[in-house]
Structures are given as C-alpha cells and as structure tokens.
C-alpha positions in Angstrom: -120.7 12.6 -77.9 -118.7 14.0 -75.2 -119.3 17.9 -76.8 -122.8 17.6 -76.8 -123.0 15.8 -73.0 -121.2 18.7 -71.9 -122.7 21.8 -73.7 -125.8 21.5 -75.2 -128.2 21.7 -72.1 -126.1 23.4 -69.7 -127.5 26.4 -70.0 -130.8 25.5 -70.4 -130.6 23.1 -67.2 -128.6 26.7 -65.4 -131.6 28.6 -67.0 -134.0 26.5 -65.4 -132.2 26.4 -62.0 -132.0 29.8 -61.6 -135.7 30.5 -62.2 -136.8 27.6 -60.1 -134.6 29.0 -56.8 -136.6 32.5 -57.8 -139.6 31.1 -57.8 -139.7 28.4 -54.8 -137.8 30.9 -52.3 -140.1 33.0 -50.2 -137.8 35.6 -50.2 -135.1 36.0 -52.7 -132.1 37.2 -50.9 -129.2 39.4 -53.2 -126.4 37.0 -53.6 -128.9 33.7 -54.9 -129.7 37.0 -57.8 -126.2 37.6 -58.1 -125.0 34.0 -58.3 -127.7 32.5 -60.7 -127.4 35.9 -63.2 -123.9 35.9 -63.4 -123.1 32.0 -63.5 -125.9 31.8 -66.0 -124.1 34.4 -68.5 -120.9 32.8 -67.9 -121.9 29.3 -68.8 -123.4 30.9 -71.9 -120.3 32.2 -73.2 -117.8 29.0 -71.3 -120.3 26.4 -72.7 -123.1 27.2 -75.4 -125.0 24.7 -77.3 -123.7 25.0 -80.8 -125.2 24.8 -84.1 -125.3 22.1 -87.0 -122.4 22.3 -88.6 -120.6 24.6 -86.2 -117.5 23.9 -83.9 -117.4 24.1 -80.5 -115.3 27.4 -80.6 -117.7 29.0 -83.4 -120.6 28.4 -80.8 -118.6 30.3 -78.6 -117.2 33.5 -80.9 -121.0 33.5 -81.8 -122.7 33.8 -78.4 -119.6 36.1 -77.4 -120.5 38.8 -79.9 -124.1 38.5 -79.8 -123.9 39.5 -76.1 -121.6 42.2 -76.9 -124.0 43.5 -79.2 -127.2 42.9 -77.3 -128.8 46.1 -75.9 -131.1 44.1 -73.6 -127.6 43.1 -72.1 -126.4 46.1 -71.7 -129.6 48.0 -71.0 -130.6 45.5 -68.6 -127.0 45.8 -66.9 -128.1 49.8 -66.6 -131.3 49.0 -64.9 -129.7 46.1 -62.4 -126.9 48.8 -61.3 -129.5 51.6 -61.0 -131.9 49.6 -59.2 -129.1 47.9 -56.5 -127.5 51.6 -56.0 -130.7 52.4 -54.4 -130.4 49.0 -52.3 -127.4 50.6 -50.8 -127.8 53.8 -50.6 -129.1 54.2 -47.3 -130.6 54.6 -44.8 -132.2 58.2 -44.7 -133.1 59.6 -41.7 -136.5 61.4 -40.0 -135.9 65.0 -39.2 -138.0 68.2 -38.8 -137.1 70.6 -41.6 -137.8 74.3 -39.9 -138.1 76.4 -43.5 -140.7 74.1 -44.8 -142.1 73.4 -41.4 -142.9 69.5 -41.1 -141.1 66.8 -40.6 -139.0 65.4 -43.8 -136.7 62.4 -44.7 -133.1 63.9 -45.2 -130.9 63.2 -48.1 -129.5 60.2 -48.5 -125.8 59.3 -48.4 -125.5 59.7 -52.1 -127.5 62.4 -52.5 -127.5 62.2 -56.6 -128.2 58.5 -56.7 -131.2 56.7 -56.4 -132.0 55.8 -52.3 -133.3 53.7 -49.7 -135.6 54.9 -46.7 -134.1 52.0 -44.8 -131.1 49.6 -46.1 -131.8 46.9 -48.1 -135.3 47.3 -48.9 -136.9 46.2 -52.5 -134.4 43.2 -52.8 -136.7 40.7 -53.8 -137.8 43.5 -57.1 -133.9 43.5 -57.5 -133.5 39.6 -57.4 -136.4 39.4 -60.2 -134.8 41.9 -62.0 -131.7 40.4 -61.8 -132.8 36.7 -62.8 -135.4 37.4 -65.3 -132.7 39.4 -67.8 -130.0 37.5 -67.4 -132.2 34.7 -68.4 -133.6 37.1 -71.6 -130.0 37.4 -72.5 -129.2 33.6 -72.5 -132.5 32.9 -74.5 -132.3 35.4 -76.8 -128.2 35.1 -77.0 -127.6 31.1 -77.0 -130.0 28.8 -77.0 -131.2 27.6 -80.1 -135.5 27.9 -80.8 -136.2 24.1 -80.1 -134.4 24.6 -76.7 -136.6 27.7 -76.1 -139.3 25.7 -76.6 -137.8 23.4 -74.0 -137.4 26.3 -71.4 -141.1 27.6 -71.6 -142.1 23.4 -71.0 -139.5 23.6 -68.0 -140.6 27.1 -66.9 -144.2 25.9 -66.9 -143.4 22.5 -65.0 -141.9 24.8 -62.5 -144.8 26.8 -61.9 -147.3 24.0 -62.3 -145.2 22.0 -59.0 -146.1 25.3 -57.4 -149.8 24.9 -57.8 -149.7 21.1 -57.6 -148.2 22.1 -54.0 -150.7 24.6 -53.1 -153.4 22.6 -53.5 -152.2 19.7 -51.8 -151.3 22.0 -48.7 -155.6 23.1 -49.0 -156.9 19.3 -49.3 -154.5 18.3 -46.3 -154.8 21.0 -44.0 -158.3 22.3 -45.2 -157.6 25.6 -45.2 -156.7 28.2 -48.4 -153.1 28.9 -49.1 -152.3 32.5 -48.6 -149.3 31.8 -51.6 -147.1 34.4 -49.6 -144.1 33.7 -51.5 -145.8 34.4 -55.1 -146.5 37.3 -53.7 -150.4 36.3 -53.2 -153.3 34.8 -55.0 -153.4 38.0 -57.5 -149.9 37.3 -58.7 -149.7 33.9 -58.3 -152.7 33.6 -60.5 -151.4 36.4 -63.0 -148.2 34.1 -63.5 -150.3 30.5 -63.9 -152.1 32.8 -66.4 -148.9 33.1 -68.4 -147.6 29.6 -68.4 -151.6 28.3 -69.1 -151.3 30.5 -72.4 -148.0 29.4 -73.4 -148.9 25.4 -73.2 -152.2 25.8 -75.0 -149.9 27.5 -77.8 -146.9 24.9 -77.3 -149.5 22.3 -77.3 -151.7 23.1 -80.4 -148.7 23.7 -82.2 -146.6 20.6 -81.3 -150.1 18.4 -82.7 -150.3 20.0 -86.0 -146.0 19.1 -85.9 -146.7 15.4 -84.9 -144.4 15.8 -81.9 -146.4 13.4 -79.5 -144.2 13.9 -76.3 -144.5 17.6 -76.6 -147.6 17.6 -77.0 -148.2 15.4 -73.4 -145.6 17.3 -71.7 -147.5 20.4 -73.1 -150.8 19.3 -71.5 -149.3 18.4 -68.6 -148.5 22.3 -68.3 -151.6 23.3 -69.3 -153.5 20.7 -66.5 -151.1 21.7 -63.3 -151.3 25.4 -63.9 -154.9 25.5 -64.7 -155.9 23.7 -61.8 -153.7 26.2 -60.0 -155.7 28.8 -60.9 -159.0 27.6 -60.9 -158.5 26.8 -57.3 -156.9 30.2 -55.7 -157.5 33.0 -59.1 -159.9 36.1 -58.0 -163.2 35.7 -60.0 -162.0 38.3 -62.2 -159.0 36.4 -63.0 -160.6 33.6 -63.9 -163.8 34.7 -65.5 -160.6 36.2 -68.0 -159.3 32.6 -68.2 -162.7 31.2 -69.1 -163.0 33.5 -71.9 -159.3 32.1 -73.3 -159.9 28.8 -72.0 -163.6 29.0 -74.5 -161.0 30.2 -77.6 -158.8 27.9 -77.3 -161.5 24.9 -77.2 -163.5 26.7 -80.4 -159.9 26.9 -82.4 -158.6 23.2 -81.3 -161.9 22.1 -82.8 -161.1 23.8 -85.9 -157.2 22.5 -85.7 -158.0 19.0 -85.4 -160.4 18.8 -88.0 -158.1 20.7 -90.6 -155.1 18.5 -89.7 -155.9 15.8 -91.3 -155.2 13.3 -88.9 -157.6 10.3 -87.9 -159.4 9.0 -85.4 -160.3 12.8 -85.0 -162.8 11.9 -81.9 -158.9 11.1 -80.2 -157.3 13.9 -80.8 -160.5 15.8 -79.8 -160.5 14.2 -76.7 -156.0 14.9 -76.5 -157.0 18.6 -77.0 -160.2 19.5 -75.1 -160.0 17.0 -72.1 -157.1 18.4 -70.6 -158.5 21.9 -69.6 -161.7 21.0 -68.7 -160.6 18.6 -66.4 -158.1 21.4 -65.0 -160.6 23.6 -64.4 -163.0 21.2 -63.0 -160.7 19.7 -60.8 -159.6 22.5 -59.7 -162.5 24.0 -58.6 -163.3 20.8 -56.9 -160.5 21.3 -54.8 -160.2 24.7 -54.5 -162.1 26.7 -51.6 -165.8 27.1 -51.8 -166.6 30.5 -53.6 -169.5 31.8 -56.1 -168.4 32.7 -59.3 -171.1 34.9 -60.7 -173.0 37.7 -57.8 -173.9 41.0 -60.1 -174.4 42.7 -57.0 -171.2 41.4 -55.6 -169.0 42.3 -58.6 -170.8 46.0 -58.6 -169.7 46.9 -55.3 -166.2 45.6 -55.7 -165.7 47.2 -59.1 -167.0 50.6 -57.4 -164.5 50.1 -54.6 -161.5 49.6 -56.9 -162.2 52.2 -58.9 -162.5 54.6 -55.9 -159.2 53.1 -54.4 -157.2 53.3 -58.0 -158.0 56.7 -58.6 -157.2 57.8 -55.4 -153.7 56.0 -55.0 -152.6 56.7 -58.3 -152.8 60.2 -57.6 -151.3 59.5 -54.4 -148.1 57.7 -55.9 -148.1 60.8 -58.1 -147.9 63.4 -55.5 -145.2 61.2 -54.1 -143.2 60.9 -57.0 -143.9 64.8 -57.3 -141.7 65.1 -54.3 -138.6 63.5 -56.2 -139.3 63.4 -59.7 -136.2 62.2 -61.2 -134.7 59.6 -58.3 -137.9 58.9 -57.0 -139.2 58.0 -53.2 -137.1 55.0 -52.9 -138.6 51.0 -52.1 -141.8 50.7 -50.6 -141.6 55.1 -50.9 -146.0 54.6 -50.4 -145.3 52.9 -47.0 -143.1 55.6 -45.9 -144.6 58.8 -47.6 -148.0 58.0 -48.9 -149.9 59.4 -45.5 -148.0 62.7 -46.0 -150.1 63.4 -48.6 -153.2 62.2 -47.8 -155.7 65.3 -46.7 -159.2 65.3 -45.7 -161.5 62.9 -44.2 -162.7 60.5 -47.0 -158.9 60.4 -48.5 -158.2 59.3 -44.8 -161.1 56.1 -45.0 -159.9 55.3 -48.6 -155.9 55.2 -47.2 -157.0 52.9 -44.2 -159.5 50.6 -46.0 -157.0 49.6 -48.7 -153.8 50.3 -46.6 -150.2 51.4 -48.3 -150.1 49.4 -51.8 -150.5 51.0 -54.9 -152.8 49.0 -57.3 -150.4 49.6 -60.5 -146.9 48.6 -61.5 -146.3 51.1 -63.7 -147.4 53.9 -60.7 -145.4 51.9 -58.3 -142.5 52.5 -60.3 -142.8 55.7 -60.6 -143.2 56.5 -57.4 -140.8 54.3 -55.7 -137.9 55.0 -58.8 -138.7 58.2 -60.4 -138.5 59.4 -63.8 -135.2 57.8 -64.2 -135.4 54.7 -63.0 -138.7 54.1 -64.6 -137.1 54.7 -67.7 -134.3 52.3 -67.3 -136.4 49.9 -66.2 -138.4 49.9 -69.4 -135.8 50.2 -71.6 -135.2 46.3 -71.6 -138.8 45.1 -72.1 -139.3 47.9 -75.1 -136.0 46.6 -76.8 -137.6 43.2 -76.5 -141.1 43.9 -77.5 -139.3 46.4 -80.0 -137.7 43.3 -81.7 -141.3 41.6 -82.5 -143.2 45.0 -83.7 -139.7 45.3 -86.4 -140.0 42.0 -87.9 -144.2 42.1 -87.9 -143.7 45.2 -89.8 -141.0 43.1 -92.3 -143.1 40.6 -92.4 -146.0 42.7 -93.7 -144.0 44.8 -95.9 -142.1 41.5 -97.7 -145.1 41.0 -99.9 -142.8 38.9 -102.1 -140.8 36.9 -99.9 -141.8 33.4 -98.7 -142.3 33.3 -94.7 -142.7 30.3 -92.6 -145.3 30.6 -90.6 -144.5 27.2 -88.4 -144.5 28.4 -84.7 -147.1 31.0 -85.4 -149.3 29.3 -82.0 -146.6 29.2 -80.0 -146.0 32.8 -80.6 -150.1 33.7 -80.2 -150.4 31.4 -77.0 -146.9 33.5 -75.3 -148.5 36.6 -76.6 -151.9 36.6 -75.1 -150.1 35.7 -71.6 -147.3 38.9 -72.2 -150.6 40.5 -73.1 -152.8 39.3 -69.9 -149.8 40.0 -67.4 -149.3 43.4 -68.6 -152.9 44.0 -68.8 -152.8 43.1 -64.9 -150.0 45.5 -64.2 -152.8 48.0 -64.9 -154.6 46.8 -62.2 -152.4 45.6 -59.6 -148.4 45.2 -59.2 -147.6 41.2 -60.0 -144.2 42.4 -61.8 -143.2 43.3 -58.4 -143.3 39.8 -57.5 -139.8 38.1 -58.3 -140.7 35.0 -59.3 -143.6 36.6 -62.1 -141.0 39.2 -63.1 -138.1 36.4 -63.9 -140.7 34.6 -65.6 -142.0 37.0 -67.9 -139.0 38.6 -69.1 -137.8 34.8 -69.9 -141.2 34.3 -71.8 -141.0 37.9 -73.5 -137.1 37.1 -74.5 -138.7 34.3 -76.4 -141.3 36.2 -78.5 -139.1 37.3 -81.5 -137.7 33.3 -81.7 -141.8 32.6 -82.9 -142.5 35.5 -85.3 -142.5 34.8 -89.3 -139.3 33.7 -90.7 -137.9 33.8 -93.8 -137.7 30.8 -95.7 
C-alpha cells in the first residue's frame, strides 16, 4: 500500500505540475523549464509507477533502459542544447560593414553556434521546448496507457480552468480578454482545439467501455474548452470546430445506438448535450461578433494571402542571410525591414507588422537549416512511431489486433492534425504553453494505435 502511495502517480501528478506552471505563467522564465524537465525525468527513473506483477526495482531497470534507448530523449536533449546555446550566445552588435556597404549585425561571440541579436531572447520557445519533451519522454517512457489517459483528462482540466477564467474576467469586467499569456486568441483557441478533440475521443470511448466517471470527467473537458473557444476562437477557427463538433454529434448517434445500452434517449442526451451547451454558452458569453459576412471573409482571406506570401518570402530572404545557424530569436523583428524593397512591400510590412504567419517559416528563419532540423527530429520520431505500427497493423493480415482505444487515438489525431494544420497559417507552436501541450498529446499517440492481442 505504502509502494503504490508513493510511486504510482508521482509522475503523473509532476507531469501535470509542470505543464500547468507552463501554461498559467505569462511568461515562462528558464530555470521554472529547467526545474520542471529535469525533476520530472528524475522522478521517472527515482519513482515510476510499476506494472502488475513487477517489483518496485523492475519498474525502475525498465524505465531506466527505455530512456536510455529513447531517441526522442536523446534527440530532444539535441534540440534543448541547440536551442539554449543560442539563448546565450549573445548579444551581437550594429555596425556598418564598409565592403558590403550597409549597416550589418556582427558575429556573435560564438561565431559557429547558433545566436542571439540581444541576450536572452526566445526563452519562453525554449521553456515550451523544454517542458513539452521531457513530458513526451515520461509518457512515452513510464507511465502506463490508463495513466495517459489520466494525463490528457488532467491536461484538458488545465486548459479548460484557463478558459473557465477568461470568460469570467469578460462577464465581470465586460470587456474581451486579450489571452496575452496563451500567446492570443489564435493560439489560445488552437490549443482549446486540441484538448476539445481529445475529450470527445476520451469520452466516446470511455461510454462504449462503461467507465461512467471518465466519461463525466471527459465531458467536463469537452464543456470548459469548448466554451473557451466559442467565446474568444477567430471565425475561422471555429467555423473548423463546427464542422468536428457536427462529426462527432452524427458518430455519437451512431455509437449509442450500436452499443447496446438502454435508455438510449439518456445516453443521447450524455453525449450530444454537452457540446451544444458549450458552444451555446459560450457564445452567450463571449463578445458580440457575426459568424457568417461573405464579403467580410473575402477581404480577409485576400489580405492573408497577400501578407503570407509576402512574409514567407521575407523569412526566406532572411534565412538566406544565415542559412545553416539562422537569424537568431525574433531574427523578423531585427532583420525583416532589411529586405523589404519597394513601395507596396513597404504597406504590406507596416499593415501586418514583424510576425511571420507560419511556424515552420519562423523556424527557419529564426534557427536555420540546422536548428530546424533538430527541432523536427523529435516530433518525426514520434509521429514516425504511429505511421510504423499503422503499417504493421495493415500488413499483419493474420494476427488478431485490439482495436479498444481506436477513438481515443482518432479524437488526439484530428487535434495533432488541426494544430499542425494551424502552424501553416500562423505560429501557435511558438507559444509555450501549446507547444508543451502538444508534444505531451503527440507522445501519447502510439499508446492508442492497434495492438496485438
């Protein structure tokens, strides 16, 4: 009794501690990233929840040599160094560089390393970073699949308090919250996007399972971060949500009725209510806004476009500059008006001022070649994991596969899916509370796909 009061939750609870200071502080500062990551991989190899049948120093040997082994860990570990090098290396000074004729940064410190314009920018990216994969390591190292069910209810509570807070800030004060610390309505609706996903899945799978508190703890998730974004999402955001929202509602129909379990009109009512009276409450409360203006959404989509093109090849001319190291943090701020040329380019640079409305150019231009690379190398291992065991599951004609969590996994897929579909179109994995998030969410992924029997 003792054993498991002492080790079976720890490192969820430490999990779910970690992502909670990430995602409540406005801004993340280095040594919270530093002290959640590193106390959080420790506790997973001092203190790991062990398995049936399996002794307290088992649990350990095994969680010991599956971090040794795991190339998230140890690409992860790449990326955090190569990412905090450029933290430090700094700052560079503004000179005028008489063979090329204009005014220059000069080389940093380090001049082989990955830099800093000015000291210490991009720490909150870092803290993210930092969080979210020691997190993936934990989930996909320790804790067992009905505790990583446990950790996506916990991370959507979390996020859920944040829009429960939100909107009781806009009924008190009556005005909209400008959700600084998510990093703005974009991303803080990108990451109640995720977590909505994930407890329709959690949910529709823990009815068919009979798990009754699951399934309320799961609707709870689904009601707090719908409401959230109902109330503060950009119409596009939520027009995207409507359309999930609709295919959920059209499949719980058909899941209720094929399960078997009576008086259907109450689970109907368990399954359906719950996310139309987010959305309708949350657009009750939310600021006044018109959901549907053709003419509206035809000038803003003409404006985007114009602005996307434009500061994509912007960021690429940047990056052109330092291909391999890259510009540094915030390199658009600093550089981007170097490059711009010509009198429209000069509107388009003023009307949407320095951001970059892509992650994946943002990274480039900010971290190169290099650091784009290890940055990705983590999230492809993990995503790598699901595409090898779809393939085995398709190939193992004549093996028996479970098939039991298959809506978790489809409800934590379309929100992997929707987030990096928004990276395209803005830069919410630069936020450090939707970065730690996701990672956590993607680490899980693998622990959903078919099993063998």
């Amino acid at each position: 009794m003792l054993r498991l009061l002492v080790t079976k939750y720890w490192v969820l609870a430490h999990l779910l501690v970690m992502a909670g200071t990430l995602c409540f502080t406005p801004s993340p500062r280095a040594f919270l990233a530093i002290w959640g990551a590193a106390s959080l991989i420790l506790m997973a190899l001092a203190l790991p929840p062990g398995r049936k049948g399996e002794t307290f120093w088992m649990a350990r040997t095994r969680v010991a040599t599956a971090i040794r082994l795991d190339v998230v860990f140890w690409s992860g570990l790449l990326a955090v160094i190569w990412v905090g090098i450029g933290l430090l290396n700094g700052p560079r000074a503004w000179v005028y560089s008489a063979a090329l004729k204009r005014w220059i940064y000069d080389l940093p410190p380090m001049v082989f390393l990955p830099s800093s314009i000015e000291f210490g920018l991009g720490t909150g990216f870092w803290a993210g970073l930092t969080g979210g994969l020691a997190g993936a390591v934990a989930v996909r190292c320790a804790l067992p699949r009905s505790q990583r069910l446990l950790a996506l209810l916990g991370l959507g509570c979390l996020t859920g308090l944040l829009a429960l807070g939100a909107l009781t800030a806009g009924v008190v004060t009556g005005a909209a919250p400008t959700l600084a610390w998510l990093g703005g309505c974009f991303d803080a609706s990108v990451l109640w996007f995720l977590l909505l996903c994930t407890g329709l899945g959690v949910a529709t799978e823990a009815f068919l399972e009979g798990h009754w508190r699951t399934l309320i703890w799961a609707q709870g998730v689904v009601v707090a971060n719908g409401m959230g974004l109902a109330a503060f999402a950009p119409v596009e955001v939520v027009a995207v949500a409507a359309v999930v929202a609709v295919i959920y509602l059209c499949l719980a129909v058909a899941v209720v009725r094929g399960g078997g379990r009576y008086p259907r009109a109450l689970w109907h009512c368990a399954m359906l209510l719950p996310i139309l009276f987010a959305v309708g409450l949350g657009l009750a409360l939310g600021p006044e806004r018109t959901l549907w203006q053709p003419e509206v959404w035809a000038q803003q989509l003409e404006r985007f476009f114009a602005q996307w093109g434009f500061r994509a090849d912007l960021a690429l001319k940047v990056m052109g500059g330092e291909p391999m190291l890259g510009g540094g943090p915030q390199a658009m701020d600093f550089m981007g008006k170097l490059f711009v040329k010509g009198g429209r380019a000069w509107a388009l640079w003023r009307a949407g001022g320095t951001g970059v409305p892509c992650d994946l150019m943002k990274l480039l231009a900010e971290r190169g070649l290099m650091g784009t690379l290890f940055l990705l190398l983590p999230g492809a291992a993990m995503l790598g994991k699901c595409l090898m065991r779809w393939v085995e599951f398709h190939q193992g004609v004549r093996r028996h596969y479970s098939l039991r969590y298959i809506f978790v996994f489809a409800g934590c897929g379309v929100g992997v899916l929707g987030v990096l579909f928004a990276s395209l179109i803005g830069t919410p994995l630069h936020t450090p509370a939707v970065l730690c998030v996701f990672l956590i969410v993607c680490a899980t992924l693998s622990g959903w796909m078919p099993q063998l029997r």
